[in-house]
C-alpha positions as CSV (number, residue, x, y, z in Angstrom):
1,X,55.4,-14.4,-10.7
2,X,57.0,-10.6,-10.4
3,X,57.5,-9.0,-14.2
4,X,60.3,-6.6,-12.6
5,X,63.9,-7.0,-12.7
6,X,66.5,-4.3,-12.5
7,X,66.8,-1.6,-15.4
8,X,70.9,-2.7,-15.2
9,X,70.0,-6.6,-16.1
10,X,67.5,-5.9,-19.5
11,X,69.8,-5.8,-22.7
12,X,66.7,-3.0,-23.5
13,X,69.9,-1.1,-25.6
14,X,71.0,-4.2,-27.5
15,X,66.8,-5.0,-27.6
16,X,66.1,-1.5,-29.5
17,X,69.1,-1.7,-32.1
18,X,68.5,-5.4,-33.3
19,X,64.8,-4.0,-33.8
20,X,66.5,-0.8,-35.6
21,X,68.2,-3.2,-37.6
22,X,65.8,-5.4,-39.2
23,X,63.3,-2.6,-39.3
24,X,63.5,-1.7,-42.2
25,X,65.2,-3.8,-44.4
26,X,63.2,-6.7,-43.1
27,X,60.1,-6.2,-41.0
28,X,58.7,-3.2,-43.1
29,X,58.6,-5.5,-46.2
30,X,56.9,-8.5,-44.5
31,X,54.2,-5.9,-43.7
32,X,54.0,-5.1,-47.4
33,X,53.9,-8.7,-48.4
34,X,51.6,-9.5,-45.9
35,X,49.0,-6.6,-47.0
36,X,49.6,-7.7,-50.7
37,X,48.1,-11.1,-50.0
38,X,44.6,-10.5,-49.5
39,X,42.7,-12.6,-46.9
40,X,39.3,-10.9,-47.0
41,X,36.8,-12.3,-44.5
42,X,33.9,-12.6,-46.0
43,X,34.2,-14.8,-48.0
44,X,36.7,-16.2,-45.6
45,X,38.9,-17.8,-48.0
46,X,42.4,-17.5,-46.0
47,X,44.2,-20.7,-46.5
48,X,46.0,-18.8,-49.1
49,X,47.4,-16.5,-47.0
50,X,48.4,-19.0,-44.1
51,X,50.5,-21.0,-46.8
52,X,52.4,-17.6,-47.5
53,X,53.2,-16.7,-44.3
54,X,53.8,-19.7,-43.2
55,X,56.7,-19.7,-46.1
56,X,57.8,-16.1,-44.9
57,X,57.7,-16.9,-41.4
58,X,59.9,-19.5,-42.5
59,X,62.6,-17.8,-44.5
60,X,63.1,-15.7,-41.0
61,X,64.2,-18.6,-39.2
62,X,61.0,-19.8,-37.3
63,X,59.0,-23.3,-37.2
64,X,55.7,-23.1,-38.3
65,X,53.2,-25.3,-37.0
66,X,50.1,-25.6,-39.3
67,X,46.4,-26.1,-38.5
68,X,44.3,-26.7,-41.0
69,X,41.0,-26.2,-40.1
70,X,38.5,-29.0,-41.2
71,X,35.2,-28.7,-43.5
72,X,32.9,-28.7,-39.8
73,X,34.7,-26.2,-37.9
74,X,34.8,-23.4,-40.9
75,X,31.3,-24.2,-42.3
76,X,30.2,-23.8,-38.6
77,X,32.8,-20.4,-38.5
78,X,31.2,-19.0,-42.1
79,X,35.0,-20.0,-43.6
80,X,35.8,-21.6,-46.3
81,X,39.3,-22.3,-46.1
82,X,42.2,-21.3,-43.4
83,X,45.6,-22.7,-41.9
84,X,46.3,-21.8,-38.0
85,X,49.7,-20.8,-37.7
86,X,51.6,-21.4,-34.3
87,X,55.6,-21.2,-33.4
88,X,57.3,-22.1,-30.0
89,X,60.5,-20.9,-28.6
90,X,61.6,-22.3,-25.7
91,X,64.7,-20.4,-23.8
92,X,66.2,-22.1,-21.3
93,X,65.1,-25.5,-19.8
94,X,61.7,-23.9,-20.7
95,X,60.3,-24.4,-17.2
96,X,59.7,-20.5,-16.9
97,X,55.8,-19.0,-17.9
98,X,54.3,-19.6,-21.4
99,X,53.8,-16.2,-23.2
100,X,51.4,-16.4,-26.4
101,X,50.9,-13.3,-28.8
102,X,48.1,-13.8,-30.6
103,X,47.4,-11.9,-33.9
104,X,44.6,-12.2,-36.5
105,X,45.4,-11.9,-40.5
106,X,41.9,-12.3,-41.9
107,X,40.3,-8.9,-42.5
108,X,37.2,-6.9,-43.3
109,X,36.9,-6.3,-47.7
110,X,38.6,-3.3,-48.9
111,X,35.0,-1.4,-49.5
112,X,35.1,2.2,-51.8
113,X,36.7,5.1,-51.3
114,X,40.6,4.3,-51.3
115,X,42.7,6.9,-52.6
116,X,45.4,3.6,-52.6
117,X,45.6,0.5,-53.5
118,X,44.3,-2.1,-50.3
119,X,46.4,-4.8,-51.3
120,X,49.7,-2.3,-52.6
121,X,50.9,-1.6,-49.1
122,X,52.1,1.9,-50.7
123,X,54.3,4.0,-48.2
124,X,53.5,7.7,-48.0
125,X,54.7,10.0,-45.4
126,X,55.9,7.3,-43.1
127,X,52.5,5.3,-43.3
128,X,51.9,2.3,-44.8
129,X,48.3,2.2,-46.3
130,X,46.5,-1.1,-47.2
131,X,43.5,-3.9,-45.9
132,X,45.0,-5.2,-42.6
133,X,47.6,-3.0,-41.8
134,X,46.7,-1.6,-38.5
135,X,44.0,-4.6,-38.1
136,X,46.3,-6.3,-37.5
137,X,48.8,-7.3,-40.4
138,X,51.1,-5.1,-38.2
139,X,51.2,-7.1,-35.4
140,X,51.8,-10.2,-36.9
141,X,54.8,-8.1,-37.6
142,X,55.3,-6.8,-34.7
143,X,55.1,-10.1,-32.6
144,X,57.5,-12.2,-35.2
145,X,60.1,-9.6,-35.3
146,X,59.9,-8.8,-31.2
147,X,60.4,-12.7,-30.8
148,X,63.1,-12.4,-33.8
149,X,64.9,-9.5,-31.9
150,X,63.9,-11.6,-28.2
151,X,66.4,-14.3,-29.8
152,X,69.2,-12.5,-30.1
153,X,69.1,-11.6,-26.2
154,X,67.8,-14.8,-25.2
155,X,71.0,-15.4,-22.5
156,X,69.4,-16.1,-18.7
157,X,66.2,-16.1,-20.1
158,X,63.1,-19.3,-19.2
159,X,59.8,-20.0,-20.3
160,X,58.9,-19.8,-24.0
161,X,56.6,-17.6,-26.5
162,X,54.2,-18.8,-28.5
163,X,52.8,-17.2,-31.1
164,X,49.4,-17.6,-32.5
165,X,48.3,-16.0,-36.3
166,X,44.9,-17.1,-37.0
167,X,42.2,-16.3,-39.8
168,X,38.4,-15.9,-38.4
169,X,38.8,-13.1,-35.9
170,X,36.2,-10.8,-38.2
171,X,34.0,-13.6,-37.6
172,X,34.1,-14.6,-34.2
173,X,37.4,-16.6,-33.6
174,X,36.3,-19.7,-32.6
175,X,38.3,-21.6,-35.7
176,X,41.3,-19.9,-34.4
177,X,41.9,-19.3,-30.9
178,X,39.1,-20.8,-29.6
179,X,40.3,-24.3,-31.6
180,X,43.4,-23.7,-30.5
181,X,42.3,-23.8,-26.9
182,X,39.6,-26.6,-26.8
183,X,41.6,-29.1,-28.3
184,X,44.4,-28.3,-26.1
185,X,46.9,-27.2,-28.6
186,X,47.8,-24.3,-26.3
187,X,47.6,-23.2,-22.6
188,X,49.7,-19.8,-22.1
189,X,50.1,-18.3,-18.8
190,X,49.6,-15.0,-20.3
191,X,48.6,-13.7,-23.6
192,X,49.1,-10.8,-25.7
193,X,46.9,-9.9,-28.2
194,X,46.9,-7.4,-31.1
195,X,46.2,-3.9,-29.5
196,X,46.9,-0.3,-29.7
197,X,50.7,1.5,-28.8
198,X,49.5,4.3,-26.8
199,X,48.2,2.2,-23.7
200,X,47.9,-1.2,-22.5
201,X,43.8,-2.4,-22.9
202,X,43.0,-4.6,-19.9
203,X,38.9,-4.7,-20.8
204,X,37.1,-4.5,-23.9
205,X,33.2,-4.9,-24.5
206,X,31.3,-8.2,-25.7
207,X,28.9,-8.6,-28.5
208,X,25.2,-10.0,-28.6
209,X,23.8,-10.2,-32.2
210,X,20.1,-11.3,-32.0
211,X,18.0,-12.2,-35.3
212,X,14.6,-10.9,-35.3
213,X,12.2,-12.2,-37.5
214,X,8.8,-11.4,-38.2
215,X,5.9,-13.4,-39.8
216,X,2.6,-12.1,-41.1
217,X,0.0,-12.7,-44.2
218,X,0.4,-12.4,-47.8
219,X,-1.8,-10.0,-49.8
220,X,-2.3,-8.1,-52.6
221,X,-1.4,-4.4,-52.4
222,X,-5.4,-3.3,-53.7
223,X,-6.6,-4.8,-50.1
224,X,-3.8,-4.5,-47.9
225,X,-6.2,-4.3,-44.8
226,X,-6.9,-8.3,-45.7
227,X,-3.0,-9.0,-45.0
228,X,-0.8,-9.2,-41.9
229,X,2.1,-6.3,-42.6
230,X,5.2,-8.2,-40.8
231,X,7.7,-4.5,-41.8
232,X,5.1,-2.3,-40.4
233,X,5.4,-4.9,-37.2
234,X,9.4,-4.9,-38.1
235,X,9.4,-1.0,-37.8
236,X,7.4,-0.9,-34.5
237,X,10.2,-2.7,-32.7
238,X,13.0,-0.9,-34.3
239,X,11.6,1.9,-32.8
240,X,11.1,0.7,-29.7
241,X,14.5,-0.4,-29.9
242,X,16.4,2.9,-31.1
243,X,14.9,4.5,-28.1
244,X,16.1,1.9,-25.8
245,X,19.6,2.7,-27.8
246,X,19.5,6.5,-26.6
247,X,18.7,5.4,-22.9
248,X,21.8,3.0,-23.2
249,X,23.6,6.4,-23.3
250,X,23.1,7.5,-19.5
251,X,24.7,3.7,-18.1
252,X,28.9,4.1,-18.4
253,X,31.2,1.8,-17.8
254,X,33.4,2.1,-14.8
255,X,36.4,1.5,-16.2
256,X,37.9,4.1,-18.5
257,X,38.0,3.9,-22.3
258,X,34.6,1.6,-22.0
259,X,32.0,4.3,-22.5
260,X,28.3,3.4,-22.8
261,X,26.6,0.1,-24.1
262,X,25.7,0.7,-27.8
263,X,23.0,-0.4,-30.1
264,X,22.9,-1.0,-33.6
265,X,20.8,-2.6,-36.1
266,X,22.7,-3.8,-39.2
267,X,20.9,-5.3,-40.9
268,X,17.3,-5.5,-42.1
269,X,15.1,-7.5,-45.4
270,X,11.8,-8.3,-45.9
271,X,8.9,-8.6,-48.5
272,X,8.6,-9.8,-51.8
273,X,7.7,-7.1,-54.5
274,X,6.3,-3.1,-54.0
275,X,2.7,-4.9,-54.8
276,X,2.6,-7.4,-51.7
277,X,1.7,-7.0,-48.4
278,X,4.9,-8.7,-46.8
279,X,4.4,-11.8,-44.8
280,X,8.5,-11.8,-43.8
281,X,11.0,-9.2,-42.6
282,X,13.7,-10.0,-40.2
283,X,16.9,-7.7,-38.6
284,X,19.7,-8.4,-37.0
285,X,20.7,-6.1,-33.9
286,X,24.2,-5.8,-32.0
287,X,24.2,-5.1,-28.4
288,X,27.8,-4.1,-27.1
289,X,28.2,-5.4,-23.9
290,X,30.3,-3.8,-20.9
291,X,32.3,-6.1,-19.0
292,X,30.5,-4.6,-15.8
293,X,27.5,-5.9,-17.4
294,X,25.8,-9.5,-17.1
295,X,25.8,-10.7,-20.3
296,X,22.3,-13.0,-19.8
297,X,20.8,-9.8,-18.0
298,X,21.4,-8.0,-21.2
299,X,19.6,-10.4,-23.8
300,X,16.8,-11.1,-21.3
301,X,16.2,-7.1,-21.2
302,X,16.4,-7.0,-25.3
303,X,14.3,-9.7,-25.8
304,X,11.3,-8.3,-23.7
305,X,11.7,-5.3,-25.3
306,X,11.0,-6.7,-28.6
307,X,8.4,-8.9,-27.8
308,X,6.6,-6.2,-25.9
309,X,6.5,-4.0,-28.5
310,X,4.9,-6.6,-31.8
311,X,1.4,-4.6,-32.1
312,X,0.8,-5.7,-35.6
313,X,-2.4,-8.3,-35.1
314,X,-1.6,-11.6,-36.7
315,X,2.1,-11.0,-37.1
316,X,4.2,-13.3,-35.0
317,X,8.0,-12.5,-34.2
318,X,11.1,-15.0,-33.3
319,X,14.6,-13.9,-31.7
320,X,17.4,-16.1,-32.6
321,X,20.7,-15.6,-30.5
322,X,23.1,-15.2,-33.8
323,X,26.3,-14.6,-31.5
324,X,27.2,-14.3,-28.0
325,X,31.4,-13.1,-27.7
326,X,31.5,-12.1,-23.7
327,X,33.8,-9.4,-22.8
328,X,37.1,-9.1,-21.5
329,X,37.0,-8.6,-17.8
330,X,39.6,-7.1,-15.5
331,X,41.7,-9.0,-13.2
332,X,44.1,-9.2,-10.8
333,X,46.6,-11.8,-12.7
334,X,47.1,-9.6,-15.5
335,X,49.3,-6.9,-13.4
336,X,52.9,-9.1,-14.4
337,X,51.6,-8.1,-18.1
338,X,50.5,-4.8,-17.0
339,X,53.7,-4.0,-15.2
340,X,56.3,-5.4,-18.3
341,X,54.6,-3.6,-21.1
342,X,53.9,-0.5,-18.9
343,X,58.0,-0.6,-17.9
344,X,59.0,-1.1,-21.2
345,X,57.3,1.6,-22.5
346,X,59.0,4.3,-20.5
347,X,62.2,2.4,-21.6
348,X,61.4,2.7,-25.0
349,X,59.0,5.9,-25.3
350,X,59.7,7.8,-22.2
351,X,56.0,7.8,-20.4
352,X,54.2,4.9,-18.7
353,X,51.2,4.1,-21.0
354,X,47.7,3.8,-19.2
355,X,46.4,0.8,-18.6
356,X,42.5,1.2,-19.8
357,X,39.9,-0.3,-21.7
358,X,38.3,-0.5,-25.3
359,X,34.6,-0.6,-27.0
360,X,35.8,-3.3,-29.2
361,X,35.5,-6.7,-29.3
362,X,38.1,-9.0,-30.2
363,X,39.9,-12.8,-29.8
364,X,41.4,-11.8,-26.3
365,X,38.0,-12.6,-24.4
366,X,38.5,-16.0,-25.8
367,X,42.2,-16.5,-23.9
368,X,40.6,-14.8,-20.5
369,X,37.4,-17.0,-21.0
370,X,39.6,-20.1,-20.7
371,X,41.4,-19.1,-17.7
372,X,44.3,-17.0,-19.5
373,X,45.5,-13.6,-18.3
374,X,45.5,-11.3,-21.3
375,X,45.5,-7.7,-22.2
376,X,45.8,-6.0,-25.4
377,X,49.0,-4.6,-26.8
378,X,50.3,-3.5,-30.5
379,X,51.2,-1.3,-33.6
380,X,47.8,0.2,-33.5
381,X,47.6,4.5,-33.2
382,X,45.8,5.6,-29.9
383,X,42.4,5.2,-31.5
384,X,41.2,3.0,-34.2
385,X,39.6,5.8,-35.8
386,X,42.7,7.5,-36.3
387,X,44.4,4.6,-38.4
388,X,40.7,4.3,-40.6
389,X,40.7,0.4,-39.2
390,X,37.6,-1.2,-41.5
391,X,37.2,1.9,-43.4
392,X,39.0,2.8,-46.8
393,X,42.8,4.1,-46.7
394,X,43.4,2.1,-43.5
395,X,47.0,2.5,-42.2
396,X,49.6,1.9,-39.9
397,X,52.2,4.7,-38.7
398,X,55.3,2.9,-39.1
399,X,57.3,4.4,-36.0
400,X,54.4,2.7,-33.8
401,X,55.0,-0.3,-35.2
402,X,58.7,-0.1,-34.5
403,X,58.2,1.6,-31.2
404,X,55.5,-1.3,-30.3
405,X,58.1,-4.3,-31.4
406,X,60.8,-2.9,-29.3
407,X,57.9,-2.7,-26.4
408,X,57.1,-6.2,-26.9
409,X,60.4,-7.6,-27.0
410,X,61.4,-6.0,-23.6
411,X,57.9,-7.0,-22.0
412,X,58.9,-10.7,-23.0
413,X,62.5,-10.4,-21.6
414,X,61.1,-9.0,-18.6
415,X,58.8,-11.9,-18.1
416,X,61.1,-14.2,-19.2
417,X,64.0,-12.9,-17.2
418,X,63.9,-14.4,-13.6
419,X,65.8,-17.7,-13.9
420,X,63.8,-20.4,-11.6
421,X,60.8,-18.3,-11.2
422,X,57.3,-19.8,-12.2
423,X,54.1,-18.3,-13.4
């Protein structure tokens, strides 16, 4: 399917001022009430928050499909409650492409530091500042009110949008996009997910989180030599390990705004009391994988690495895959999304946004996995750091949210716009 029509044919003026309009009266206080809600994750208790949206979403004119996600599926996702959200709008005799926007709502916990409130969505300086609101409370408000503004230019248009708010991105997304998907409740020909408003993120890296543990012999602290020390055999491969890390420097990506593979380990316990020779210790290590990488090269490599380097006699050591999330991969179907985000940019901004990649990871690998053409677009600044996503006084800059809905709303129209055409 070709995303371009003729500048003279997109309502992009009437687009931009029904945005302008609801801004913010409308759209800027969702935001707020969605920060206000919390839906930390852990612990992962989110249903809470679907219910209220759900009720918002509502009040703005949209059906709300609800999936509430049983007892197997969250104990399996480390949830303990949440509620899938999905809306459809058909335009037309709805025989044109399926476009899904995809947004999660649960979010890393607040942490120290804040000079606001997290869940106050306090306004300063033309930011709004609270838990979620440039990952990604904002583009659940971007994508409802870009569909909201869609609506009001909907004449000539076929296909329908779809759009997806789910609760378990921070912990791997497979009781929300990836449910959505293997029972069939959705199959987009294209997919936005949350993203950034300076460019259009065609890649982003994958995650492998390995859990190393070590076992050893018990003994008292007086004759340590009688004992099998499993942290001095835990520190042995960490070192190994970090250098392996500072090697991973010199192998870039290919494809811009990748950089290098990074290394990190997170987490680390073991022993029992200052007195005991410990017999357990165990770490967990993330590998960021490139999508020019093979993803089974990558754990074969770390796991010979860590073997290789137990040297503590009597000490044994297992690795446990704790997560695999594969990358998002470049491809050659994703250029209609490429080309009507890229167009409506320059409509909306005045430059063409690159199209590049990301070291994150997030729920769009799970769309391309299945056979969906996705890239990453949203509210978000032009690097996460900027906006302090996950860190305290995380914001969004209001103008990129507004810019970014009136993006997304001409994107869809431009995808939507070719009577007769299909994807």
């Amino acid at each position: 399917m070709s995303a371009t029509l003729s500048d003279e044919k997109i309502p992009s003026d009437g687009i931009e001022r029904t945005v302008d309009r609801d801004f913010d009266t409308l759209q800027v206080a969702f935001l707020r009430e969605l920060v206000r809600v919390p839906s930390d994750n852990p612990p992962g208790d989110c249903a809470p928050h679907g219910r209220f949206a759900a009720e918002r979403l509502e009040t703005l004119g949209f059906v709300v499909e609800r999936d509430v996600v049983p007892p197997d599926v969250l104990e399996q996702s480390g949830l303990r409650s949440a509620t899938n959200l999905i809306i459809r709008q058909r335009f037309g005799n709805g025989y044109g492409p399926v476009v899904a926007l995809n947004a999660h709502d649960d979010v890393v916990p607040p942490g120290g530091g804040w000079t606001h409130d997290p869940y106050a969505g306090v306004i300063e300086e033309g930011r709004l500042y609270g838990r979620g609101a440039a990952v990604s409370k904002s583009d659940f408000a971007t994508f409802a009110f870009a569909l909201r503004a869609l609506n009001a230019h909907a004449e000539g248009l076929q296909g329908q949008v779809e759009l997806h708010f789910t609760y378990d991105e921070e912990t791997g997304g497979s009781a929300g996009p990836g449910r959505l998907l293997e029972l069939g409740m959705t199959r987009p020909d294209y997919v936005i997910s949350a993203g950034f408003t300076y460019g259009v993120m065609i890649a982003h890296k994958g995650s492998l989180q390995l859990d190393v543990t070590f076992t050893g012999k018990s003994a008292h602290s007086a004759w340590p030599d009688t004992g099998c020390d499993a942290i001095q055999a835990a520190c042995g491969v960490m070192v190994a390990l970090y250098a392996h890390r500072d090697a991973l420097a010199a192998r870039p990506s290919i494809i811009p705004g990748i950089g290098a593979p990074t290394l990190v380990i997170g987490t680390i316990s073991g022993g029992v009391a200052a007195n005991v020779v410990p017999e357990q210790a165990t770490f967990r290590i993330e590998r960021r994988i490139m999508p020019d990488e093979d993803a089974d090269e990558v754990e074969r490599e770390l796991r010979d690495i860590i073997l290789r380097a137990v040297t503590v006699d009597g000490v044994t050591c297992a690795v446990c895959r704790h997560l695999l999330a594969l990358p998002l991969v470049p491809e050659s179907r994703q250029a209609p999304l490429v080309a009507a985000l890229q167009d409506a940019a320059e409509t909306v901004v005045g430059e063409r946004i690159p199209a590049e990649g990301m070291p994150l990871f997030t729920d769009a690998r799970l769309y391309s996995n299945a056979g969906c053409p996705t890239v990453l677009y949203g509210a978000g600044p032009r690097r996460l750091q900027d906006a302090n996503g996950h860190r305290a006084d995380e914001h969004v800059v209001l103008e990129d949210m507004r810019r970014a809905t009136k993006v997304v709303a001409i994107a869809l129209w431009r995808l939507l716009g070719r009577p007769g055409t299909q994807s």
